[in-house]
mmCIF file as gemmi writes it, N, C-alpha and C atoms, coordinates in Angstrom:
data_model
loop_
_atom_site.group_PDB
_atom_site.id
_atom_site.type_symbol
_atom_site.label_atom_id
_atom_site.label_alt_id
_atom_site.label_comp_id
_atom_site.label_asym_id
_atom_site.label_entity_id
_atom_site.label_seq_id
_atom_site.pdbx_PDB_ins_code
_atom_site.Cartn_x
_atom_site.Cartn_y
_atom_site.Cartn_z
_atom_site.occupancy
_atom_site.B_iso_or_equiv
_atom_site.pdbx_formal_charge
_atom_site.auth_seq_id
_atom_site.auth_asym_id
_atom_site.pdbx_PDB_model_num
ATOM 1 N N . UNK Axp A 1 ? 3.422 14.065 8.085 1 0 ? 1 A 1
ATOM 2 C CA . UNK Axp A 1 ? 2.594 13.061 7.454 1 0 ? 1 A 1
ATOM 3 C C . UNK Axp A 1 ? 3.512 12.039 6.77 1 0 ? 1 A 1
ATOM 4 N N . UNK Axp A 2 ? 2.989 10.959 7.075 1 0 ? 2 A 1
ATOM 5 C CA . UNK Axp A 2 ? 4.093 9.503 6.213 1 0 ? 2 A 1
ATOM 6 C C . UNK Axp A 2 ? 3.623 9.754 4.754 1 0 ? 2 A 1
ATOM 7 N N . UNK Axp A 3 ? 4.355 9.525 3.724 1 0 ? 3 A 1
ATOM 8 C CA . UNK Axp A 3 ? 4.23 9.18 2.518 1 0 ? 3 A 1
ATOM 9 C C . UNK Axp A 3 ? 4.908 7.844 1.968 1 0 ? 3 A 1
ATOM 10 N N . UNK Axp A 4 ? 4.16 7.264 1.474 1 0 ? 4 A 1
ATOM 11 C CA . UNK Axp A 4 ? 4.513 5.843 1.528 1 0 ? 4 A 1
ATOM 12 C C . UNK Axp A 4 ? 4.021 5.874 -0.211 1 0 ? 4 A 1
ATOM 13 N N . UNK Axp A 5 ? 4.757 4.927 -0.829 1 0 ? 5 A 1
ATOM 14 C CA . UNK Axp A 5 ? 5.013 3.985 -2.201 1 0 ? 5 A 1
ATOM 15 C C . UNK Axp A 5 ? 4.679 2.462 -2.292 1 0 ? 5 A 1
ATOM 16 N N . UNK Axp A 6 ? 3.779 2.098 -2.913 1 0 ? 6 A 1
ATOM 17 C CA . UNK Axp A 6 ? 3.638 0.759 -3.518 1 0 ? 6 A 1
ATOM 18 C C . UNK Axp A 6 ? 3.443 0.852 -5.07 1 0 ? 6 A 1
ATOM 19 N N . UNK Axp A 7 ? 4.602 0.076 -5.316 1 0 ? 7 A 1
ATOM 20 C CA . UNK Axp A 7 ? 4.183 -0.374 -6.799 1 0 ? 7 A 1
ATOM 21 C C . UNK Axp A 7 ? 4.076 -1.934 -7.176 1 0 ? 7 A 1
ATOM 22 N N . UNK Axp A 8 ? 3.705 -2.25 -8.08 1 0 ? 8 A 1
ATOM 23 C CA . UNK Axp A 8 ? 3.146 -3.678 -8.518 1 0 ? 8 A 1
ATOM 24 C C . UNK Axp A 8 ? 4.523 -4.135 -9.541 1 0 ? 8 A 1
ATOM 25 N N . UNK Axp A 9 ? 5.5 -4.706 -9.492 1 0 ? 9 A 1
ATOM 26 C CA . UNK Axp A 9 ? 6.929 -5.031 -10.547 1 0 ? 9 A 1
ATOM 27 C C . UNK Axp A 9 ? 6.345 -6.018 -11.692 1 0 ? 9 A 1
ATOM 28 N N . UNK Axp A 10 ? 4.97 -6.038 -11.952 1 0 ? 10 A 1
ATOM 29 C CA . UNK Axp A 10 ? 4.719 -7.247 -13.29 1 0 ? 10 A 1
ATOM 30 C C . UNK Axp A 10 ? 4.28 -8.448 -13.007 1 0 ? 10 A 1
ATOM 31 N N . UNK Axp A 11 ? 5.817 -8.649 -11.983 1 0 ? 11 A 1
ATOM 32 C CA . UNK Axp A 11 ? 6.461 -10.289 -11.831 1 0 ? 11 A 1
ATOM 33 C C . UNK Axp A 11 ? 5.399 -10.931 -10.55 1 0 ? 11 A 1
ATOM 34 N N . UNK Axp A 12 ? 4.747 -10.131 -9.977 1 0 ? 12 A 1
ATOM 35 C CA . UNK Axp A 12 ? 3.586 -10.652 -9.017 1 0 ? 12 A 1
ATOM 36 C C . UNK Axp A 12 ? 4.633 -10.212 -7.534 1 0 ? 12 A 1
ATOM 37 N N . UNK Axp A 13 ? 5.297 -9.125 -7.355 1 0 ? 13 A 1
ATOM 38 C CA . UNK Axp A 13 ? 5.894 -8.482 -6.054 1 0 ? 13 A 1
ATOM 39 C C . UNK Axp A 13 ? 5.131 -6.994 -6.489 1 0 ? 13 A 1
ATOM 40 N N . UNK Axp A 14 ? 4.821 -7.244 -4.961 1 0 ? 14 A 1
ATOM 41 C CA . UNK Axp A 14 ? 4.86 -5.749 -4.554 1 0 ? 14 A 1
ATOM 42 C C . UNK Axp A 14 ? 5.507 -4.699 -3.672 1 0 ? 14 A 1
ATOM 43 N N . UNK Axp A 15 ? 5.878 -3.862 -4.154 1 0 ? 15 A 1
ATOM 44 C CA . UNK Axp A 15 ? 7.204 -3.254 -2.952 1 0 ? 15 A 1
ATOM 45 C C . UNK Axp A 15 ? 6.268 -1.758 -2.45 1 0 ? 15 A 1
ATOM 46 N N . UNK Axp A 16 ? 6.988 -2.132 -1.357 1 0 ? 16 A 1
ATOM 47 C CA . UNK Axp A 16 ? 6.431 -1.01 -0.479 1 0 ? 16 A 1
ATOM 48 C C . UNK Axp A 16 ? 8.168 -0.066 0.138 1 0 ? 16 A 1
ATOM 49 N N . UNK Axp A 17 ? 7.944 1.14 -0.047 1 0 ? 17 A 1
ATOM 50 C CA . UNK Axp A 17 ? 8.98 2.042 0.164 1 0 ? 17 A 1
ATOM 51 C C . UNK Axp A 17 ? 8.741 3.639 0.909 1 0 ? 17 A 1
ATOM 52 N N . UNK Axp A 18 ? 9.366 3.996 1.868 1 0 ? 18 A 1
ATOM 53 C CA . UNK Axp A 18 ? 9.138 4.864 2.157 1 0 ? 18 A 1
ATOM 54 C C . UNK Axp A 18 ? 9.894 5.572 3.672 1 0 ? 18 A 1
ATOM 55 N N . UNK Axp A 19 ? 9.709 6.32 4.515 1 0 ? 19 A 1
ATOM 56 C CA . UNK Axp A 19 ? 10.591 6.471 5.151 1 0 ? 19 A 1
ATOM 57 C C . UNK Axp A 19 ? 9.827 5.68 6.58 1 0 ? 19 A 1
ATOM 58 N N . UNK Axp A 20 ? 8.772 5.72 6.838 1 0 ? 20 A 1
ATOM 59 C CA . UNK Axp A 20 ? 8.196 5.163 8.035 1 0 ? 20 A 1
ATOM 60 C C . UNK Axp A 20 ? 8.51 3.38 7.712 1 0 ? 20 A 1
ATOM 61 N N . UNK Axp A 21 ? 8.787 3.231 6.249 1 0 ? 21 A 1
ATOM 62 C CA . UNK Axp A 21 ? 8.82 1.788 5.933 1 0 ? 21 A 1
ATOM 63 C C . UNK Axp A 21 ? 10.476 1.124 6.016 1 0 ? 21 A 1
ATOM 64 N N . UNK Axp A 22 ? 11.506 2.196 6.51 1 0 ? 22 A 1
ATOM 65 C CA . UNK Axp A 22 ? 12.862 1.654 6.267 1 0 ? 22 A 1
ATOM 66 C C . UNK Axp A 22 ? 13.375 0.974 4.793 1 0 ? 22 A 1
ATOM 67 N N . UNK Axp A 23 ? 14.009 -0.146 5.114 1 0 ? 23 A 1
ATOM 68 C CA . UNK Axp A 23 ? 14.091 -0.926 3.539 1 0 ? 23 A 1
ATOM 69 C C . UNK Axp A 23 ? 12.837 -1.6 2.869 1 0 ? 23 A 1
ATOM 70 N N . UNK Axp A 24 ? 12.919 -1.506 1.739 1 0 ? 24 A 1
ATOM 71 C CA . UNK Axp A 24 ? 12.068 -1.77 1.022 1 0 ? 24 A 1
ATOM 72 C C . UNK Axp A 24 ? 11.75 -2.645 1.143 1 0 ? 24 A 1
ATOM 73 N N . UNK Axp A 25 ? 9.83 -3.196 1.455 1 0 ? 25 A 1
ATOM 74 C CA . UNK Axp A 25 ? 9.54 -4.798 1.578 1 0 ? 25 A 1
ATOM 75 C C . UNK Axp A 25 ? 9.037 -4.866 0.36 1 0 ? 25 A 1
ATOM 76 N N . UNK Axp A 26 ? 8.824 -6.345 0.444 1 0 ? 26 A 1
ATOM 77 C CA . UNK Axp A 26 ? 8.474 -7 -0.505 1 0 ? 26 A 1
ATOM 78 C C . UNK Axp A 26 ? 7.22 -7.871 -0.364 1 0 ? 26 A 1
ATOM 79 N N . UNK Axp A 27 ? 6.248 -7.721 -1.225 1 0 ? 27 A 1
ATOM 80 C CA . UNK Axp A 27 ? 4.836 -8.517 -1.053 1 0 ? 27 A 1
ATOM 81 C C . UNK Axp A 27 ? 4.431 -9.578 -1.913 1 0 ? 27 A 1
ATOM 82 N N . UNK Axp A 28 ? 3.837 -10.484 -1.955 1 0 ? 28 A 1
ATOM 83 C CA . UNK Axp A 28 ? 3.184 -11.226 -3.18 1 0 ? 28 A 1
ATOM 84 C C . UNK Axp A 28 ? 1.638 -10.73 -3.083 1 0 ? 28 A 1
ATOM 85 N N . UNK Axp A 29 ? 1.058 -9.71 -2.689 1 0 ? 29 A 1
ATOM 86 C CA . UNK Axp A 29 ? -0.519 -9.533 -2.312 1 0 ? 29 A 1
ATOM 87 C C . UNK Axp A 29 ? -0.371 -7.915 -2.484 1 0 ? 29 A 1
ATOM 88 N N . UNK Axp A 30 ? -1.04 -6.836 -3.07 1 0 ? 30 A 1
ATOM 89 C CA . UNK Axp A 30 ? -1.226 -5.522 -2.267 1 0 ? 30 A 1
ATOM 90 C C . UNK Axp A 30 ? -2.112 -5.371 -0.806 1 0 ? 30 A 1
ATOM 91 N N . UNK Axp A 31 ? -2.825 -6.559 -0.537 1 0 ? 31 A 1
ATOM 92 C CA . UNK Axp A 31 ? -3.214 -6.269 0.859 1 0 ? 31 A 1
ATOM 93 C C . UNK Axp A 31 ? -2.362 -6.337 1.439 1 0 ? 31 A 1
ATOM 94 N N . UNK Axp A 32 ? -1.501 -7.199 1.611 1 0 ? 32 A 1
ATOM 95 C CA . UNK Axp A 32 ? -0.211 -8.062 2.482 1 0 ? 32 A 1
ATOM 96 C C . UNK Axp A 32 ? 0.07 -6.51 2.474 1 0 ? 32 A 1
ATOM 97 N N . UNK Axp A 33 ? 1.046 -5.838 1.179 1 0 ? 33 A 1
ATOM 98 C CA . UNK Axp A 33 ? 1.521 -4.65 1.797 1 0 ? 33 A 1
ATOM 99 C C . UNK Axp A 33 ? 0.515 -3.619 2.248 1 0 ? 33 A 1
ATOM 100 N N . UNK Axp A 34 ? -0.539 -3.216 2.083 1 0 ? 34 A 1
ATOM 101 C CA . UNK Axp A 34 ? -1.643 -2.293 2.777 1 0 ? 34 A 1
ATOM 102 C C . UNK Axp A 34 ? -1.425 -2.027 4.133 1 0 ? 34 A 1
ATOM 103 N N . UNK Axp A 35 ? -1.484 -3.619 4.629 1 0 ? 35 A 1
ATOM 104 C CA . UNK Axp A 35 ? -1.771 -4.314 6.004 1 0 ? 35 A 1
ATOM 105 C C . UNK Axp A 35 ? -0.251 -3.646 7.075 1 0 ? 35 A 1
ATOM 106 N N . UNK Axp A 36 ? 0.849 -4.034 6.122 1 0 ? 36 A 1
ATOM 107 C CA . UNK Axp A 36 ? 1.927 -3.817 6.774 1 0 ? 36 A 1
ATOM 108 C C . UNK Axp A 36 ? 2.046 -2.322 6.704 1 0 ? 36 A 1
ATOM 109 N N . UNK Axp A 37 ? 2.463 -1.419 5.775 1 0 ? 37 A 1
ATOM 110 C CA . UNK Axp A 37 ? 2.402 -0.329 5.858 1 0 ? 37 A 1
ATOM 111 C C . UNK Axp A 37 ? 1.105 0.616 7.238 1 0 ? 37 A 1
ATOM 112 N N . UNK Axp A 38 ? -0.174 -0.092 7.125 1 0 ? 38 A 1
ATOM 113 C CA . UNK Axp A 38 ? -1.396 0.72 8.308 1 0 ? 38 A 1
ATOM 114 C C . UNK Axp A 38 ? -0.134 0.192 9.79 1 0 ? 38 A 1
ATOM 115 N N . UNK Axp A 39 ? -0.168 -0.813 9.412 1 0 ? 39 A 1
ATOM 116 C CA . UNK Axp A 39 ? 0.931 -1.133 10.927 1 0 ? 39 A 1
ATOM 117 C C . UNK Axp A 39 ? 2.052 -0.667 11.414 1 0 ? 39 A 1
ATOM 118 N N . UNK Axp A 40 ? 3.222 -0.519 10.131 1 0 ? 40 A 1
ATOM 119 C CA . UNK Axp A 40 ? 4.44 0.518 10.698 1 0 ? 40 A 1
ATOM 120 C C . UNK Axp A 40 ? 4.089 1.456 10.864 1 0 ? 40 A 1
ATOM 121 N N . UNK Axp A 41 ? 2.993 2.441 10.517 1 0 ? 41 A 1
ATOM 122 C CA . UNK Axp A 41 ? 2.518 3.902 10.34 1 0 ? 41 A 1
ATOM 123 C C . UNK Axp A 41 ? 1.885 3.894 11.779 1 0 ? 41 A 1
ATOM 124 N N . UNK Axp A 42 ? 1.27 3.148 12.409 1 0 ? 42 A 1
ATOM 125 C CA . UNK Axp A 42 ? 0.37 2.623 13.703 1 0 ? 42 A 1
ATOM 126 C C . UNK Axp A 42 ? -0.892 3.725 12.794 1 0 ? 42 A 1
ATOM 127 N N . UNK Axp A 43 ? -0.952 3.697 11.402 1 0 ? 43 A 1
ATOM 128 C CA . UNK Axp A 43 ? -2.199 4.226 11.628 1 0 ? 43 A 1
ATOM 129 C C . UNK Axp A 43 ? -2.505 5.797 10.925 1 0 ? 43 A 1
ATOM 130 N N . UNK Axp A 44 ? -1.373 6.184 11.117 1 0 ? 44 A 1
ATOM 131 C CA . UNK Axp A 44 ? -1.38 7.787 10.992 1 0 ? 44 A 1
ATOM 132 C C . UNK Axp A 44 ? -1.552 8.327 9.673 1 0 ? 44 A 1
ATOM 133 N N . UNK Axp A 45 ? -1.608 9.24 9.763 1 0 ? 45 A 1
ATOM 134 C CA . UNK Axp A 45 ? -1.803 10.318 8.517 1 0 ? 45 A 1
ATOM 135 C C . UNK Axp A 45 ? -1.05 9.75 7.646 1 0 ? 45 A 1
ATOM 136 N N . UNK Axp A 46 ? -1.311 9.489 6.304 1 0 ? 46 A 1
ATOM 137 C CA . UNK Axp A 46 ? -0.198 9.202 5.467 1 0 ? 46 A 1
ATOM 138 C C . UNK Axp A 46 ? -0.78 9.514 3.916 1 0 ? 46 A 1
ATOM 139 N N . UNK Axp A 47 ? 0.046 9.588 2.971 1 0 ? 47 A 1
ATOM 140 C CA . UNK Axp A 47 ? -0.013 10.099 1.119 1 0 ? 47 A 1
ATOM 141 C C . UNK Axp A 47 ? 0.433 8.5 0.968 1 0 ? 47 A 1
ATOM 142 N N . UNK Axp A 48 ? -0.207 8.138 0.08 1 0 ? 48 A 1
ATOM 143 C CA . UNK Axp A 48 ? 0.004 6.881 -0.377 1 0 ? 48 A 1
ATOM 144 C C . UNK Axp A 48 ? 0.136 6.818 -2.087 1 0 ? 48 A 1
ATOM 145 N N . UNK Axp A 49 ? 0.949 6.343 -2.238 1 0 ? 49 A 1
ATOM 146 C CA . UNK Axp A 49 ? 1.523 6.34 -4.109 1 0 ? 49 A 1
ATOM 147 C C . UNK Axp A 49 ? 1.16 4.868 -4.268 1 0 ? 49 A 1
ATOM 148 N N . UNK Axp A 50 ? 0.578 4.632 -5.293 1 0 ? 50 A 1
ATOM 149 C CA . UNK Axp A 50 ? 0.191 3.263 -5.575 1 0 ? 50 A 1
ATOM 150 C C . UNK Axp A 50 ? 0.748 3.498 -7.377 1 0 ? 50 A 1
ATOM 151 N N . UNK Axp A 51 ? 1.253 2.436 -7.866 1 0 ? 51 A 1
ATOM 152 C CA . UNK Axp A 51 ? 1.475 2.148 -9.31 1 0 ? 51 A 1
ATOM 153 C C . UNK Axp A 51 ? 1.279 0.963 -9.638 1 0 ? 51 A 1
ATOM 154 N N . UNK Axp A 52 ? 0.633 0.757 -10.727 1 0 ? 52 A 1
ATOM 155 C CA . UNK Axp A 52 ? 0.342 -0.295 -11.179 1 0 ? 52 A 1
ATOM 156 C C . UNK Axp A 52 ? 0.169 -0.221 -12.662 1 0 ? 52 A 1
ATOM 157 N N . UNK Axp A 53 ? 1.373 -1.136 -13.564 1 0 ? 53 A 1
ATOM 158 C CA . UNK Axp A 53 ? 1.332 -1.06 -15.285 1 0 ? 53 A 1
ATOM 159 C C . UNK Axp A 53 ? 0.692 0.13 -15.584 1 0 ? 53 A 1
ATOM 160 N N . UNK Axp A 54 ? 1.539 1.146 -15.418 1 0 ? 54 A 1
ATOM 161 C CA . UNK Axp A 54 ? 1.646 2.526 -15.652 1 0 ? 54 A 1
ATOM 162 C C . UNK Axp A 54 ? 0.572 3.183 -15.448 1 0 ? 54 A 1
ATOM 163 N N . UNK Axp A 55 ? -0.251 3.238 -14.468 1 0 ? 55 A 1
ATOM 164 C CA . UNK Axp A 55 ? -1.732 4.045 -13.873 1 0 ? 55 A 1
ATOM 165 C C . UNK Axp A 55 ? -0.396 3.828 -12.455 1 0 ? 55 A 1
ATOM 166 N N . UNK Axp A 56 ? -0.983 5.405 -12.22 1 0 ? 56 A 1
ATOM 167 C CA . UNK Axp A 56 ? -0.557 5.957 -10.683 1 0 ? 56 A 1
ATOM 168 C C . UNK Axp A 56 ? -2.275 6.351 -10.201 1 0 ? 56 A 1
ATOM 169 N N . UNK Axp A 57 ? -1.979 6.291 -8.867 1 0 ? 57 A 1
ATOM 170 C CA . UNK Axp A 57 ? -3.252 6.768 -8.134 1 0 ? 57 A 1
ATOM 171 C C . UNK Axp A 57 ? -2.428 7.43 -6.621 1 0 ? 57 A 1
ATOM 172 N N . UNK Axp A 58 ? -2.788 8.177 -5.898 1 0 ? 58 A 1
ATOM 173 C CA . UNK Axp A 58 ? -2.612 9.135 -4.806 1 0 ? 58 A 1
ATOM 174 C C . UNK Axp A 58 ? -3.905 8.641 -3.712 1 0 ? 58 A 1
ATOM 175 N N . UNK Axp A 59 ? -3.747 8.348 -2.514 1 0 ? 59 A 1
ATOM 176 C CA . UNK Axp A 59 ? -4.511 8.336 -1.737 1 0 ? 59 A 1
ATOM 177 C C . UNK Axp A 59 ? -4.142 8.883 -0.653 1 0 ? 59 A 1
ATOM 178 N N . UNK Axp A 60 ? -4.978 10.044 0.096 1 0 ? 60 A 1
ATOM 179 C CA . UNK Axp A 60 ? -4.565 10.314 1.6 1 0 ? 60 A 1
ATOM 180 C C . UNK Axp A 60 ? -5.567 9.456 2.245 1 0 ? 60 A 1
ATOM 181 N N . UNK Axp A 61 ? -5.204 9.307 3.424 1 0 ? 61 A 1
ATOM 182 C CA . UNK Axp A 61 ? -5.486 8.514 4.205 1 0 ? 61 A 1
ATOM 183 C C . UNK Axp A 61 ? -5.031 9.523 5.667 1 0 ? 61 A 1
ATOM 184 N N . UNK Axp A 62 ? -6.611 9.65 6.596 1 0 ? 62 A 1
ATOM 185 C CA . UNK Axp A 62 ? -6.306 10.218 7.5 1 0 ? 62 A 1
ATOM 186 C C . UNK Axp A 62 ? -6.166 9.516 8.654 1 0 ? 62 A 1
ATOM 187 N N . UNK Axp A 63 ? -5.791 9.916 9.968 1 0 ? 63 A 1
ATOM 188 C CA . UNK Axp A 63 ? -5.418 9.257 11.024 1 0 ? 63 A 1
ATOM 189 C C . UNK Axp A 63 ? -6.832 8.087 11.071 1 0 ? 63 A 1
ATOM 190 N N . UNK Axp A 64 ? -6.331 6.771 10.813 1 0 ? 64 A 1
ATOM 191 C CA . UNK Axp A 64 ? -6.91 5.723 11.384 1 0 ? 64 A 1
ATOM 192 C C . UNK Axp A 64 ? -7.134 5.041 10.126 1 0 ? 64 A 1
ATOM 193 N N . UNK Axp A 65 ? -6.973 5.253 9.227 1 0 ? 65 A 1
ATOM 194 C CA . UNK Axp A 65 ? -7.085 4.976 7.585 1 0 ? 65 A 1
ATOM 195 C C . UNK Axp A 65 ? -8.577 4.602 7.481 1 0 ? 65 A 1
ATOM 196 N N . UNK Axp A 66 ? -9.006 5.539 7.461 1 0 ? 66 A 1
ATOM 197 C CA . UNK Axp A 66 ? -10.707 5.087 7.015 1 0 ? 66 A 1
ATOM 198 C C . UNK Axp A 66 ? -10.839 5.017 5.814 1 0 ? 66 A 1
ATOM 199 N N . UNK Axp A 67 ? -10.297 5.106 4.69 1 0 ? 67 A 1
ATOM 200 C CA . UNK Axp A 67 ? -10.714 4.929 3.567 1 0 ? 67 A 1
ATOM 201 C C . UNK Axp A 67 ? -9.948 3.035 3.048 1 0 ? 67 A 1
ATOM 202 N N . UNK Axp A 68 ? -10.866 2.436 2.574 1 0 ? 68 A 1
ATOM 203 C CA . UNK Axp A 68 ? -10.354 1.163 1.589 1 0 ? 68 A 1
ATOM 204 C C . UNK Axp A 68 ? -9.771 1.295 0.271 1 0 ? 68 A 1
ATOM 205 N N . UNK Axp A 69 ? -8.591 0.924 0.111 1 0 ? 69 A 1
ATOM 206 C CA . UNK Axp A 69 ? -7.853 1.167 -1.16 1 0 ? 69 A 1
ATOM 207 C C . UNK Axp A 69 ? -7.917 -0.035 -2.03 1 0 ? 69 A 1
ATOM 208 N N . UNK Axp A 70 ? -8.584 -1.361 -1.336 1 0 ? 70 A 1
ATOM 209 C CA . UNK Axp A 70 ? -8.649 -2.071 -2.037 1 0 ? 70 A 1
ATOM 210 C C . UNK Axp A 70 ? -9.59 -3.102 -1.838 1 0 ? 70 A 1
ATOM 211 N N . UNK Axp A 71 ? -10.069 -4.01 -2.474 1 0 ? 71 A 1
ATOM 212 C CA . UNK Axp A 71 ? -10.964 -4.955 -2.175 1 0 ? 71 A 1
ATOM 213 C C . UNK Axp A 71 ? -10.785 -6.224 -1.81 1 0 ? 71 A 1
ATOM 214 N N . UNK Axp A 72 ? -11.345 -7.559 -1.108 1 0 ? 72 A 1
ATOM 215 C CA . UNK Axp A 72 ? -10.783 -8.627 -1.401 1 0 ? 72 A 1
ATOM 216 C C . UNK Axp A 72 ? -11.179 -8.972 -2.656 1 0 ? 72 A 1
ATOM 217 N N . UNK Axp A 73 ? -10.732 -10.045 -2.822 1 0 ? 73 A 1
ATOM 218 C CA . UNK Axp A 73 ? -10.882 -11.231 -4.571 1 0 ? 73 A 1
ATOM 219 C C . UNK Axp A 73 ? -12.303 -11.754 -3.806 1 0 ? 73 A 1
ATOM 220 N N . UNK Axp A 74 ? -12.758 -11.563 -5.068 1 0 ? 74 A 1
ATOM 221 C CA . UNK Axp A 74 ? -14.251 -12.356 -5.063 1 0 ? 74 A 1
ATOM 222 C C . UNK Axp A 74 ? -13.662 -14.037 -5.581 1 0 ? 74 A 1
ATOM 223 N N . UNK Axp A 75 ? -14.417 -15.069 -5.353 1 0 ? 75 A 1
ATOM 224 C CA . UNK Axp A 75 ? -14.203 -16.253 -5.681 1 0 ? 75 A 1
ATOM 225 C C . UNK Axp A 75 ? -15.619 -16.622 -6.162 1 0 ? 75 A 1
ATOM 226 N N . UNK Axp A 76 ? -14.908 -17.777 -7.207 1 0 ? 76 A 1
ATOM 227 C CA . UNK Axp A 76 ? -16.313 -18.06 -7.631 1 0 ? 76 A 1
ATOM 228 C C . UNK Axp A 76 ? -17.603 -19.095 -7.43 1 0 ? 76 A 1
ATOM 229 N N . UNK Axp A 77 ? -18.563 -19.17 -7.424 1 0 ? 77 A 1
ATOM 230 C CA . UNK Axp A 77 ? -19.215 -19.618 -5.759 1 0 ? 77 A 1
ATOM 231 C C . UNK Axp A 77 ? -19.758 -21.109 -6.868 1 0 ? 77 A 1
């Protein structure tokens, strides 16, 4: 199973780390990294570490990632 890392650095990057991920990328979005991580993984089983200003959260995610970890931005109409 992949286990993969995103954390949020403050500064508006988000890094994504892990072994299916090679060197560490870098995001301005957590979808941006979501998106990339479902893609190097093609998908698969994976433990997902999310941090953000000191709240951790754990998500598995089974083959095909059916679960949403995140939402888009609502705008205001």
């Amino acid at each position: 199973m992949n286990r993969l890392s995103i954390s949020y650095d403050g500064r508006g990057s988000w890094r994504l780390d892990g072994e299916a991920v090679g060197p560490t990328r870098i995001f301005s979005a957590l979808p941006a990294a979501l998106d990339d991580a479902r893609e190097l993984t093609n998908a698969a089983e994976a433990l997902i570490e999310v941090r953000v200003d000191g709240v951790y959260a754990c998500v598995h995610q089974e083959q095909g990632w059916p679960h949403r970890i995140c939402a888009p931005l609502k705008t205001a109409a």
